[in-house]
N, C-alpha and C positions, 0 to 999 in steps of 0.2 A: 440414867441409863444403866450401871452399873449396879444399881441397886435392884434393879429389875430384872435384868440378866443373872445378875447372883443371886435375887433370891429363887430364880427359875433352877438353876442349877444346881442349889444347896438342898431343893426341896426334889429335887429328880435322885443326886447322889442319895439323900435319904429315903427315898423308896428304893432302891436299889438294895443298902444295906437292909433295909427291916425285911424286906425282898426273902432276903439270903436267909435270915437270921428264921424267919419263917418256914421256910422249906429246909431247915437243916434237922438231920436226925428222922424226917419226914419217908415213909414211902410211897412211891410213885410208878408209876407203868410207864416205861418207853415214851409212847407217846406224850404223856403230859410232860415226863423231863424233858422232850425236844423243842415243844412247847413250849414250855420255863424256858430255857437255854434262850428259845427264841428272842422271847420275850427281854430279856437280859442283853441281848445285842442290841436290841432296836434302842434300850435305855443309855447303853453307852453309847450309842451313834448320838444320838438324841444330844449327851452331855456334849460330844465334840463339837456338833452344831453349833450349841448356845455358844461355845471357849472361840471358835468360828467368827462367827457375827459379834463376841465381844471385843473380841480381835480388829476386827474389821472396823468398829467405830473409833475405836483408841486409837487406830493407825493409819489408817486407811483415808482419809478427810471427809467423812459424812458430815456432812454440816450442816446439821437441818434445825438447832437451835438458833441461830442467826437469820435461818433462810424461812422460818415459820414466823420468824417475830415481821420479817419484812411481809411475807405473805400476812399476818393476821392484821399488820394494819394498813390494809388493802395493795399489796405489790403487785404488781402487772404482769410481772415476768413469772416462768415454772421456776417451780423451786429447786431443777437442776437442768442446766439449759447449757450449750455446748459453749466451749472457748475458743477461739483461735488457734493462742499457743497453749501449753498446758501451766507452764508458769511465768510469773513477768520478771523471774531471777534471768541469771546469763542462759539456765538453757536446760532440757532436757533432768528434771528434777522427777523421781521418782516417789510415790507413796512410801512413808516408811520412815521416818527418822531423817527425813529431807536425803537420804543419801544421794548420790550423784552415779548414775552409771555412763559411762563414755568407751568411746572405743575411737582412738586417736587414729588418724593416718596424718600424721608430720610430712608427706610427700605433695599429699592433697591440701593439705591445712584446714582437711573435715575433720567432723567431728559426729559418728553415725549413733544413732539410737539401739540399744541391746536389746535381742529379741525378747518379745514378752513373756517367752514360756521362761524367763526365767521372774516368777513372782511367786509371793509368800506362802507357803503351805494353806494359810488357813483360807485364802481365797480361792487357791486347787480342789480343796475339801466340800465349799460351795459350789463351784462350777461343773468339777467331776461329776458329782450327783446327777447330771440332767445330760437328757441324750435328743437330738433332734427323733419327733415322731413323724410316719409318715399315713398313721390308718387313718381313718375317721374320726370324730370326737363324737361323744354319745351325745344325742339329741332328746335326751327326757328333763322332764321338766326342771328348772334351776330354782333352785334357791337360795334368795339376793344375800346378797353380805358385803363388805370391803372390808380392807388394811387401809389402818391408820398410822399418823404420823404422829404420833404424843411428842406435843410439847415439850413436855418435862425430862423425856427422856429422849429425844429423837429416832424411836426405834420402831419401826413395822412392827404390827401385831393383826392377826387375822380375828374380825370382829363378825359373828354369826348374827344374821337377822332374822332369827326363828321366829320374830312377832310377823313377819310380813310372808309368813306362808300360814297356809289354813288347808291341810288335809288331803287328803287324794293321792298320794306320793306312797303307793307301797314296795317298792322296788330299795334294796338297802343301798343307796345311793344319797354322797350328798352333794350339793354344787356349792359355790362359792364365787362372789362376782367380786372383782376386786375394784375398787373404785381411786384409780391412781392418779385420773387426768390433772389433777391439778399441779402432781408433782413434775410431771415430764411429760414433753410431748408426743405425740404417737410416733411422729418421723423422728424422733430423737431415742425413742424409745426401741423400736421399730432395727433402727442401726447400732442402737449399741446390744442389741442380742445379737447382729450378725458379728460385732466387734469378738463377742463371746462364743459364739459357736458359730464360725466360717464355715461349716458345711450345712449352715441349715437354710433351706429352701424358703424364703419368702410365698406363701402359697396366695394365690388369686382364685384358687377354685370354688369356693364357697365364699367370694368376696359381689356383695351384690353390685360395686363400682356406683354405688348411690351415700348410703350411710356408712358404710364400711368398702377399704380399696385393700385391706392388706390380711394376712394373719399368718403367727408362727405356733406349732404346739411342740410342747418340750416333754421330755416323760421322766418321770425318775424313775433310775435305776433301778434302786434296792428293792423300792415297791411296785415299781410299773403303774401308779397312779400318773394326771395327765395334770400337765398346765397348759394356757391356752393365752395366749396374748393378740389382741386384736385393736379394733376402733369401733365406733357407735357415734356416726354425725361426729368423727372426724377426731371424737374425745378419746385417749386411750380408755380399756378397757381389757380385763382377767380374770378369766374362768379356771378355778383350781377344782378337781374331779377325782374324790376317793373313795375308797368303801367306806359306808358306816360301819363303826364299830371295830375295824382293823385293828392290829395292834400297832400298825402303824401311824394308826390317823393324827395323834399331834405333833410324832417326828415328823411326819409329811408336812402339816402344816408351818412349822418351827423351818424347813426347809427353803418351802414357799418365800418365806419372809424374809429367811437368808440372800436367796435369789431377788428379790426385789430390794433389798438392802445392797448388794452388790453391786446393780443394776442402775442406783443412785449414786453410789461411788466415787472416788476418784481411784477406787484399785480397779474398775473398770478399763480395762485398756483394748487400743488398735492392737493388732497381730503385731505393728513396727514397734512400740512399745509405746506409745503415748496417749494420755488421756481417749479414751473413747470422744470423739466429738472435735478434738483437737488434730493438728497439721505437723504434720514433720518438719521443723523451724527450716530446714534448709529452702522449703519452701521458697523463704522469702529473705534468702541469703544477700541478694542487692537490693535490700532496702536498710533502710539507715534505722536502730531502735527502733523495731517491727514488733517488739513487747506492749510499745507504746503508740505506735499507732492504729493495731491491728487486736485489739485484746478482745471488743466482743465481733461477730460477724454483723454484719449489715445490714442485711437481708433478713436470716433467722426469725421469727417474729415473738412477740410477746402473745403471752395466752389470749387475748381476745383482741381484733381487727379494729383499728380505727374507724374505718369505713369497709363495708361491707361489699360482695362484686354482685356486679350487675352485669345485665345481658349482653353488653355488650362486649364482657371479658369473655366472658362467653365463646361467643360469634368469634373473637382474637384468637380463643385456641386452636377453632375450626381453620382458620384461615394459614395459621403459625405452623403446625403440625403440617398441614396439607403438601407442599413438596417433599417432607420426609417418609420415607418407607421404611418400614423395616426389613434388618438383616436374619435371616430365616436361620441363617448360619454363621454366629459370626468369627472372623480372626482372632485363634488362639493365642495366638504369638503375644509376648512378654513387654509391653511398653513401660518404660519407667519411667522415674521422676525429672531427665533430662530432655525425654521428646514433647515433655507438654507444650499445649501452646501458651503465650504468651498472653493470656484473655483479661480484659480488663473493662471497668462496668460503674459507670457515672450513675447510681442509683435514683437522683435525682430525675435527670433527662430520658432517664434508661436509655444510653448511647453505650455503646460497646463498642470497645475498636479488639481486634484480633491480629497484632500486629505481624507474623508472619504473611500472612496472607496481604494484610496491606504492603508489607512490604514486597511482598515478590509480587503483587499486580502495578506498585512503583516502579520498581525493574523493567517489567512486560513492556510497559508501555510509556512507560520514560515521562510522566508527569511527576507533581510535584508533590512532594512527602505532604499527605494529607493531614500529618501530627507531626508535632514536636518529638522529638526522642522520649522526651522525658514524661510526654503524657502517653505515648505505645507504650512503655513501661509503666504507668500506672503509678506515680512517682509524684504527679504535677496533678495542681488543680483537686476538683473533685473524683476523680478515676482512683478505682479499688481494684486489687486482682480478683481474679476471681475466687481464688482458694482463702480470698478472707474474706469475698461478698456472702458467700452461702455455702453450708457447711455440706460434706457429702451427705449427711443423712437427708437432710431435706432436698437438696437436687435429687436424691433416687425418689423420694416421698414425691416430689413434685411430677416427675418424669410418670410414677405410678400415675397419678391423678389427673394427668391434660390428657395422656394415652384411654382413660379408662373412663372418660366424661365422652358419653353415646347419650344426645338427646332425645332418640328414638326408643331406646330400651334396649337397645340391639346390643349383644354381647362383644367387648372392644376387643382389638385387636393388640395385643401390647407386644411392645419391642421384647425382644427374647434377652434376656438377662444372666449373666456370663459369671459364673461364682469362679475366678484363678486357679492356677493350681496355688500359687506365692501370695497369699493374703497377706502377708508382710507388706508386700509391695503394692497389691491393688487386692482391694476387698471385694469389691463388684464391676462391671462395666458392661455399656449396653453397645450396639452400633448402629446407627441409621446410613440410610444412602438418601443423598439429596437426586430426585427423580430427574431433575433436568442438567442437569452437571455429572451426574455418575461417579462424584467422589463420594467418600465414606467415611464419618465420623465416626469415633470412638468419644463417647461420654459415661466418665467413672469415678473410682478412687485410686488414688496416690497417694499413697503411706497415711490417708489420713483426710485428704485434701482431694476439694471437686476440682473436676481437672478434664478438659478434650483433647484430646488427638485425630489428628488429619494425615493422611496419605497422599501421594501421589502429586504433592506442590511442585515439585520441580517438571514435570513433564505437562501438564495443565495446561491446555488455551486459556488466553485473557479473561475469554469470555467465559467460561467454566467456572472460573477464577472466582473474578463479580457476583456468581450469582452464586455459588458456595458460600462466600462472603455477606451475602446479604442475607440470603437464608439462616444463617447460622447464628447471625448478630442480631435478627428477630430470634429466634429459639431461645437463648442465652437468655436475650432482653426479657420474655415474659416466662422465664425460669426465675428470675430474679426479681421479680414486679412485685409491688408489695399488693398487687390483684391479683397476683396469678390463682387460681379458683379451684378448690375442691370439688370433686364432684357432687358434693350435699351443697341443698340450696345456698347459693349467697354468703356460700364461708369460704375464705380466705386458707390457702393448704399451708397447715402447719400451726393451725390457729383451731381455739375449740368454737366450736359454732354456738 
């Protein structure tokens, strides 16, 4: 990796010098010296790039020498796939020299996570560069290419597949299809761009909700070329779109790969400061060594399905969805990590207990505690909470996918999705109204972690109660099913088809 990255940089510094060494004593017209000059900046962005991303390997934990050796002798899983916690030390370990960032309250006996904008220069230097786009992307013709993942050096490199185009292409344009799926998944992928750019709009408009349900485009700055991150039957998938011939065209690329390198990271982080993918430990403050129970998610799935869904998972979304509406408008107001509910999720049975609700319909109507304490808490038995069954990226990925699955062809109607003001505290959240009970669900992120809220429990009929409760514990249930279904045939959401 190092030898790769320095010899890229040793051979840039040296056209720079012989650069100089060239044009000196030389004359030139305005124009061509502004030219030159130009030319000369793009060189040295170019070097900070590479000092960037060699940064970023040495410190950062990319660790794709380890994670290619398990993939090339046949691994199941992506080659970066989300955690629970972000480390299985005491807590709250940051990229960098293992330092420890904390911020004590001795009154509370917590211990909160430091916001993320405070991280390393060289990772600002990659993220700054891209800005959420909001035009079109050009629709002329592509051509195919990917980034690869070299063994030897674990490093992204944008690989052009000139042999697999043949003619016709006269417009100075080139495309570039990046072919990632196999290192991360698209709901995984998908979230940890919004982890990086919290104002960027997950768009649906150009999503056919069959082969693809999602896409984000990023633009760079300095050049205004475009990247473009999507799905294809469910696989991620990245279109990078620049002038040929620019002077910008291998910083742009060199860029690319930064950004994709990042985006594999562990300097990727939540807005709260932890791991992109990972939960804010307080999470799961009353649970005993939560490092050790709770280290990968549940649910999350490995690249390819066991068993593949059928019709009749199908039919379950229609049926599951159907008392939910959505909220056209929904509540701005600030929930945090104290009002969640208590939700917990037998994977096996897909039994769900939601224990406020059971307990206050216990209250209502004075029968008998339908659980143990200790399995309403998710503590006992086979019961997971929820914020370790299934990670935020994949409940919104999933939440996209049952909403956006129309047998007809018919254009779906999806819950309206709610970008914070405090992405620190919640990165996204949607809200439904259950039709026959008229309460209203909030299902989102918390610092990290999937997470519902509910309103209105204390004032509730019995019967409002039940049937919130049951409705809610089907939704959960097949959010969490290891069938829950993509809209592309017979694939599994969150799994490549």
């Amino acid at each position: 990796m190092a030898v790769t990255l320095g010899s890229a940089y040793y051979n840039l510094k040296k056209e720079l010098k012989e650069k100089a060494e060239r044009e000196a004593g030389k004359s030139s017209t305005a124009e061509s010296t502004k030219a030159q000059d130009e030319q000369q900046e793009i060189r040295k962005r170019h070097q900070k790039v590479l000092e960037a991303r060699a940064k970023l390997h040495l410190e950062a934990g990319v660790g794709f020498l380890a994670r290619f050796k398990n993939a090339a002798e046949g691994g199941k899983r992506y080659l970066v796939h989300p955690r629970v916690l972000s480390s299985t030390g005491p807590g709250w370990s940051f990229p960098g020299g293992g330092r420890l960032l904390l911020s004590l309250d001795l009154k509370e006996g917590s211990a909160n996570i430091l916001p993320a904008e405070r991280v390393p220069s060289y990772v600002s230097l990659i993220k700054d560069s891209w800005q959420p786009f909001t035009g079109d992307f050009p629709k002329e013709r592509q051509v195919p290419g990917t980034v690869l993942y070299w063994k030897e050096t674990g490093l992204a490199e944008v690989v052009h597949e000139r042999d697999h185009y043949s003619g016709g292409f006269t417009q100075a344009r080139n495309f570039l299809t990046i072919d990632i799926n196999y290192s991360i998944s698209a709901a995984h992928a998908m979230y940890r761009m919004l982890c990086l750019f919290p104002s960027l709009e997950v768009d649906t408009s150009d999503a056919d909700f069959y082969k693809c349900i999602w896409e984000v485009i990023l633009q760079h700055k300095p050049s205004g070329f475009l990247l473009r991150l999507s799905e294809h039957k469910a696989s991620l998938r990245a279109v990078a779109q620049w002038s040929h011939g620019s002077p910008w065209e291998e910083c742009f690329k060199s860029e690319v790969c930064a950004l994709v390198d990042l985006l594999m990271s562990d300097a990727c982080l939540h807005p709260c400061g932890v791991v992109a993918g990972s939960i804010d430990p307080r999470h799961l403050d009353h649970f005993k060594n939560p490092e050790e129970k709770f280290k990968q998610y549940r649910v999350d799935p490995q690249k390819y399905a066991k068993d593949g869904v059928e019709d009749k998972d199908y039919k379950r979304v229609k049926r599951v969805r159907k008392p939910w509406i959505r909220v056209a408008d929904p509540d701005r107001s600030e929930r945090g990590l104290k009002d969640c509910l208590d939700v917990t999720v037998d994977l096996t049975s897909e039994k769900v207990c939601i224990r406020e609700l059971e307990e206050q319909l216990t209250r209502i109507s004075n029968q008998s505690d339908p659980m143990n304490s200790e399995g309403l808490s998710g503590t006992d038995g086979d019961m997971v909470p929820l914020c370790a069954a299934i990670s935020s990226g994949l409940l919104l990925y999933r939440l996209l996918a049952i909403y956006g699955y129309e047998p007809n062809g018919n254009r779906p109607i999806l819950p309206v999705f709610v970008k914070p003001p405090n992405p620190a505290e919640s990165l996204w959240y949607t809200e439904l109204k259950d039709r026959d009970s008229g309460l209203i669900v909030r299902i989102g992120d918390s610092r990290g972690a999937a997470a519902v809220w509910i309103g209105g429990l204390d004032t509730a009929e019995v019967t409002d109660l039940a049937i919130a409760n049951e409705h809610l514990k089907n939704l959960v249930a097949l959010l969490c099913s290891p069938k829950c279904p993509h809209t592309y045939d017979g694939t599994v959401a969150g799994c490549i088809a």
